[in-house]
N, C-alpha and C positions, 0 to 999 in steps of 0.2 A: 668360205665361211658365210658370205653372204646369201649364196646359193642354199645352205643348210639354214636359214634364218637367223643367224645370229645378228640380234640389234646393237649390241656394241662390242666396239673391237680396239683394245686397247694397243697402240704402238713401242713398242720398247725400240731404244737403240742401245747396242754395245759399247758405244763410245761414253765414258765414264766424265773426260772434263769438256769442257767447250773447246771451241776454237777450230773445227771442223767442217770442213763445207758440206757433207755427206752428213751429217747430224744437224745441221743449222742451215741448210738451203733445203738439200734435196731431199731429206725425208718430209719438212716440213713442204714442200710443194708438190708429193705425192700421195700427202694424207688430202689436201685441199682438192685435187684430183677426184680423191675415191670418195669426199664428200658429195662433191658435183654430179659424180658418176650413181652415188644411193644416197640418195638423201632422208632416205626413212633410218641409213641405219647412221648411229654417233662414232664417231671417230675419237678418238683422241693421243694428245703424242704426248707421252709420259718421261716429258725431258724440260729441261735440262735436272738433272740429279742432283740432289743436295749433296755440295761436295764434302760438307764435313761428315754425314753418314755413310758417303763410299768412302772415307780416309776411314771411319771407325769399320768398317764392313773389312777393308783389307790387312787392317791392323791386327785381327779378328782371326784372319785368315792366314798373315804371322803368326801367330801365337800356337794357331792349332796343325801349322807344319813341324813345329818341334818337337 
């Protein structure tokens, strides 16, 4: 992405609650990495999730397996 110019690059992680090392150490010490590494372009890590929107997101997702 970087190589294609892209200036920001947003991070998701698939882990929904906290409590994770892989979500709470290691992505956050891989995005500070790739800052160091391009510093022209913004990083950012799009966590932790508001848990009551992923409780409403799956509740949602109940409803519409019926």
């Amino acid at each position: 992405m970087v190589a294609d110019g892209v200036e920001h690059i947003t991070v998701l992680s698939t882990m929904f609650t906290p409590g994770g090392s892989h979500s709470e150490r290691e992505i956050p010490e891989i995005v500070e990495t790739l800052r160091g590494r391009h510093p022209k372009v913004r990083f950012t890590y799009a966590w932790p999730y508001n848990l009551d929107q992923v409780a409403e997101l799956l509740a949602r997702q109940v409803e519409n397996a019926r």
